[in-house]
N, C-alpha and C positions, 0 to 999 in steps of 0.2 A: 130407771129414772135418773137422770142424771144427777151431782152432787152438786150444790151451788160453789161458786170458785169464789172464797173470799177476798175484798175488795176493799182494804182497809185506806189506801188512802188517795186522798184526794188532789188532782193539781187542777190548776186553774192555768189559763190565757186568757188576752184579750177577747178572744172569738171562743172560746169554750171551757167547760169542763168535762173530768173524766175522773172515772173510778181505777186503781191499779193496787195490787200485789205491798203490801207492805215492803217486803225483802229487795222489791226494786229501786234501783240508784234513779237516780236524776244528775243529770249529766250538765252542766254548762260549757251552752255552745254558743257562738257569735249566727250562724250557719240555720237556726232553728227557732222558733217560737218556744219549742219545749224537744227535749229529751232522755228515757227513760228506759235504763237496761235492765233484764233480770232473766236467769232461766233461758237463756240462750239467744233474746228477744232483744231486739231495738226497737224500740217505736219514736216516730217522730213526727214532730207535729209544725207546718208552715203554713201562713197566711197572706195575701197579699189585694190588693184592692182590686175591687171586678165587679162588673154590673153585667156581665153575662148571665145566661140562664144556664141552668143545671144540664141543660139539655147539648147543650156548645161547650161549656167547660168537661163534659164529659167525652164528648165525640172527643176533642183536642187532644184527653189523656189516651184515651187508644189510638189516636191516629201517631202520639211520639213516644209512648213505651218501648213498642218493638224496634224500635231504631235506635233506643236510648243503649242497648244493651245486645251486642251480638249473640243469639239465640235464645234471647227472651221471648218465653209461649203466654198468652194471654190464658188463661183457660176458665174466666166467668166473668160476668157482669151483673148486679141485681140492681133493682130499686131498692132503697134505702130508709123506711120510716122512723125509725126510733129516732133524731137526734133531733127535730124539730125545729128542721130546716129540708126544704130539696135536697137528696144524697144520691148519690151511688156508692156500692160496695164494687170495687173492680180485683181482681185477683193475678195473679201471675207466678212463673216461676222463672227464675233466671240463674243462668253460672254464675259463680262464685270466680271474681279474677283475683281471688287474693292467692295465700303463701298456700292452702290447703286444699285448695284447686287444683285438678288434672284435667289434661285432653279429652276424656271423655264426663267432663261436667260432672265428676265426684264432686261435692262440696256446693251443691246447687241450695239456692236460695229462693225459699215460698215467702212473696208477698200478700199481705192484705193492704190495701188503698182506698179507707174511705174519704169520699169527695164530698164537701157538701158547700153549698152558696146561702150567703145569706142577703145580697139583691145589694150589698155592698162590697164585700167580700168575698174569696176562694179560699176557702182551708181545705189543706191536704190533714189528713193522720194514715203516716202508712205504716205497718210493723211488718219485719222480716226477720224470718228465723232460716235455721240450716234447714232442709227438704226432708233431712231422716229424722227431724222433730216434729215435721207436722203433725202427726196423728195426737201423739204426745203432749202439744200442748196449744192442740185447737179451742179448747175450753176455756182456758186461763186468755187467749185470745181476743176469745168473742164475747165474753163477759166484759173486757175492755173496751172492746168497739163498741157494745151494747150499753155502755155508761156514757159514750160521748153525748154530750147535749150543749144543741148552741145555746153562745148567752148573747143579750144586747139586743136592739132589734132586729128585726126578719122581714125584710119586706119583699124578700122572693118568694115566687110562685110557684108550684111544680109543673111541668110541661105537661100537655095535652099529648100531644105523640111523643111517643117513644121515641129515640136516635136510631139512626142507622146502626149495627155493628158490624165488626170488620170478618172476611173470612176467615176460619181456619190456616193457614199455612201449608203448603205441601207437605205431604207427609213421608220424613226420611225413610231411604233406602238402605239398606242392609248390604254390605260391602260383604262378597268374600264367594269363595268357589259353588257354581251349583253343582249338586247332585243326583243322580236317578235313588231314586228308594232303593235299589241293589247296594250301591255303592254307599249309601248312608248307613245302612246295617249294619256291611262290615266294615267300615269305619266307626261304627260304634261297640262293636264284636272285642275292637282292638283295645277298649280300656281295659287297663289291668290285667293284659296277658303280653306273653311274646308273641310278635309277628310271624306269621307263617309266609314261608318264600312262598308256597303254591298259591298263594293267593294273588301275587305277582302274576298268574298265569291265566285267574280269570275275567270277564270281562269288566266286573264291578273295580277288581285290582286295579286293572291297569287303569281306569278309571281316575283312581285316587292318587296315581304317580300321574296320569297327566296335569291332572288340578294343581299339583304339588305339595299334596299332603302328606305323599308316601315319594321316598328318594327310589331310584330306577335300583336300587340294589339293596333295596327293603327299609332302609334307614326311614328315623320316624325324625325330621325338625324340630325345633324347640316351640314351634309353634306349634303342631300338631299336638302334641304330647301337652302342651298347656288348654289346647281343644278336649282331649280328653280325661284331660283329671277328673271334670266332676261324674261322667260318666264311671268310674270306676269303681263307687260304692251301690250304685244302681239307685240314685236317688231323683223320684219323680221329679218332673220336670213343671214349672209353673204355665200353664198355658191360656192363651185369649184363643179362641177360637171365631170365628166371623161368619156369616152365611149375609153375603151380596144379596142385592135388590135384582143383579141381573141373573141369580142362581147359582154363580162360583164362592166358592168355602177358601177359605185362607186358615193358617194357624202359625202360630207363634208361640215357641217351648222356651221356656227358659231355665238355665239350670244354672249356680254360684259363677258367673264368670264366661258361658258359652251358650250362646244362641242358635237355634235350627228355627227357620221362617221360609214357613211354604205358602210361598203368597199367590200359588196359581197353582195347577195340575202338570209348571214344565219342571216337578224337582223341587229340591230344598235348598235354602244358601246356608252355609254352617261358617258363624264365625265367633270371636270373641268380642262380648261386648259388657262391658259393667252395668250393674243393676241402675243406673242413674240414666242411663243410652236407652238400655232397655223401656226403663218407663216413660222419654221421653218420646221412642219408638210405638211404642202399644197407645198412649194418647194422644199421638197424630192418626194409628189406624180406627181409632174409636171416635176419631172427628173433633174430638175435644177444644173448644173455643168460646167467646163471647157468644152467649144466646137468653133471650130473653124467657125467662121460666114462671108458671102459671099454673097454679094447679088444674086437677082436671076434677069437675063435680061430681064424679061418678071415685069410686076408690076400688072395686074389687068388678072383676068379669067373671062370666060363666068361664069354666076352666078347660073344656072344650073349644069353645068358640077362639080364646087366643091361644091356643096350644094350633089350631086349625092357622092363623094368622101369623104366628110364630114361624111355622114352617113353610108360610108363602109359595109360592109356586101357582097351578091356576085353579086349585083349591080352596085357597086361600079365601074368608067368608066378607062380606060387609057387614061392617056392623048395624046391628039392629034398630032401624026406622026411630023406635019410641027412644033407644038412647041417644043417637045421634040426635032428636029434636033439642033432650034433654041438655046434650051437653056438646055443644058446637066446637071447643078445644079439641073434647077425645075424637068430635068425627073427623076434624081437620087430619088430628097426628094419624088417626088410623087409615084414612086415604092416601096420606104418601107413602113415598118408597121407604120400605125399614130396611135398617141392618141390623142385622141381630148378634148380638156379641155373648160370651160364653166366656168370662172368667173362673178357671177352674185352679183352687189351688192344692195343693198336696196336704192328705188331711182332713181336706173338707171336704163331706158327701153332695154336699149343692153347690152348681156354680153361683157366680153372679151374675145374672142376668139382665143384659142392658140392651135397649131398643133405641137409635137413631133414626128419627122420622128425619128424611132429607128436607130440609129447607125451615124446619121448627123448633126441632130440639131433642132432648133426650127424656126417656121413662124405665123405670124400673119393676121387671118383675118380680115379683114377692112370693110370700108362699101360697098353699092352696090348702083352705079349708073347708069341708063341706060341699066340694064342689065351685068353688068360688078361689080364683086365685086374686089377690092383691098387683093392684097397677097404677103408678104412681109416674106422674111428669118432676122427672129429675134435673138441678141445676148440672151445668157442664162443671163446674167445679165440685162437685159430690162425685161425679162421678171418675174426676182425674184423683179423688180420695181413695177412690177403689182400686183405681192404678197402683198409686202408690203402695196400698195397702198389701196388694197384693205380689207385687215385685221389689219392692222396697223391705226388706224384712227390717231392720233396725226404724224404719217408719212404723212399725205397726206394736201398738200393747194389747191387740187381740181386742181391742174396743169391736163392738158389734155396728151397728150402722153408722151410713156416713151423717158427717154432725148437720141439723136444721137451724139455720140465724135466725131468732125473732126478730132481728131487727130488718128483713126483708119482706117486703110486699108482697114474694111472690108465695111465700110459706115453708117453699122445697129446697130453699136452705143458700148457704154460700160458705 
């Protein structure tokens, strides 16, 4: 059970209050309504006059975030209740263009952006922290988002339909030499030994000198040899695994600083990529985006019956008549196309297991008791938690599940 994050003091705006952190500064800005640092957090909070609906003030902010910020990924969206007004909670992550930032988006930055109208009014409160503090201080976060409450009157409504949300992004490509499984091997043979010439001679060798990972006269480049450092202590590798809707398996290894990603049956591509690339890599393959999340009435399945459904193919079962009447969500997600992803990391006897219904959203497999395993419709942004969690080491204090917001409608969290 989680510990309550205390909330000792109180600021006020025009448009709201909110609960925060004793130890946090408050900042005077010309630039903001309010602003408040602490524990590696900004939050800031602006208002301005609007008679839009919650429903248009929110499309607006996803239609200009991605653009506001070169390789800014959206990765959730919820309905909002706690502030006693129409809200959305929207989320993102973006590079960091300051002094601590690199090329490969070290130093990236997780947003929280609650929106909420009050039928005169737009208030933003957004708070961002470094990306390897999320896990770290999602608590002390949403206890803050979860104290906002509008003040003054309210005379907006909350919308009947939902907005549109935007698609995913393409999902990045992996830059660097492919391989046959021969040639991966002994490329990977070669951490923490001397090169043997004969190897030169066979056809995986000559393989790796054409790629140019090996010099025509055995010489290893500076890049090569930085390829294989973490290979050298024999330390597992973090891996997503994938099983397609159309049947092909993909996988993605990650180990301190170098990637192998076999996105198909032609070969591996082996390159160097920082754990930050990496994650932003693995939640474009797991679809990660704005999607509207709902739980589902049913909580645990026969452990057969999605074990059969898990593994797809033309075996694959419908679900059963009396649960589909019962509960029209799980029949929807379980008629579409899944991908079934396999988070495994070094250490842990279970993966994580996560199910992408194409065109609805994401669920989580849980454990199995009794015959009955746990299945749960997961928000996109819990599930880029597990990303992180997972590739991300300095993101993670080994907290157990990703965090549920009571301040969202949908229950499954943000």
């Amino acid at each position: 059970m989680a510990v309550p994050v205390p909330l000792g003091t109180e600021d006020r705006t025009a448009r709201l209050t909110l609960h925060r952190p004793d130890a946090w500064r408050r900042e005077d800005t010309a630039q903001a309504d309010l602003r408040v640092t602490g524990d590696g957090i900004v939050l800031t909070v602006r208002s301005r006059p609007s008679d839009r609906t919650i429903a248009d003030e929110d499309a607006s902010l996803l239609d200009r975030l991605p653009g506001s910020v070169d390789g800014l990924l959206l990765v959730g969206c919820d309905v909002w209740t706690g502030v006693g007004a129409p809200a959305r909670l929207v989320e993102y992550v973006r590079p960091d263009a300051g002094d601590d930032a690199d090329e490969d988006g070290r130093g990236a930055v997780a947003g929280a952006h609650l929106l909420f109208v009050t039928g005169r009014h737009r208030v933003d409160i957004t708070v961002e922290r470094p990306l390897a503090l999320l896990d770290a201080t999602d608590d002390v976060v949403f206890a803050v988002l979860e104290s906002v409450r509008a003040t003054g009157p309210v005379t907006a409504r909350a919308t009947r339909e939902l907005e549109a949300l935007p698609s995913p992004p393409p999902v990045p490509e992996i830059a660097g030499p492919r391989l046959s499984d021969a040639a991966l091997t002994t490329l990977q043979s070669m951490a923490g030994r001397r090169w043997s010439p004969t190897l030169l001679r066979s056809a995986a060798g000559k393989e790796l000198v054409d790629a140019g990972l090996v010099g025509r006269f055995g010489t290893l480049p500076a890049t090569t040899q930085t390829l294989l450092g973490p290979w050298s202590g024999d330390a597992p590798p973090t891996t997503l695994e994938q099983h397609l809707p159309d049947g092909r398996e993909s996988r993605l290894q990650a180990w301190t600083g170098t990637v192998v990603d076999r996105p198909d049956d032609r070969g591996s591509v082996v390159a160097p990529l920082s754990a930050e690339r990496v994650v932003q890599t693995a939640a474009g393959r797991l679809g990660v985006g704005p999607a509207w999340t709902f739980p589902f009435r049913t909580g645990s399945l026969r452990a057969d019956l999605l074990d059969r459904r898990l593994a797809g193919g033309a075996d694959a079962p419908d679900l059963p008549a009396d649960l589909a009447e019962a509960d029209p969500r799980l029949a929807r997600f379980w008629s579409a196309p899944w991908t079934v992803s396999y988070l495994r990391r070094p250490g842990r006897p279970r993966p994580v297991t996560i199910v992408r219904a194409g065109g609805i959203g994401f669920a989580r497999v849980g454990r199995t008791d009794a015959g009955a395993t746990a299945f749960s419709a997961e928000s996109p942004a819990n599930v880029y938690r597990s990303v992180v969690r997972a590739f991300l080491p300095s993101g993670s204090n080994g907290a157990g599940p990703a965090r549920v917001g009571s301040g969202t409608e949908s229950g499954t969290g943000s």
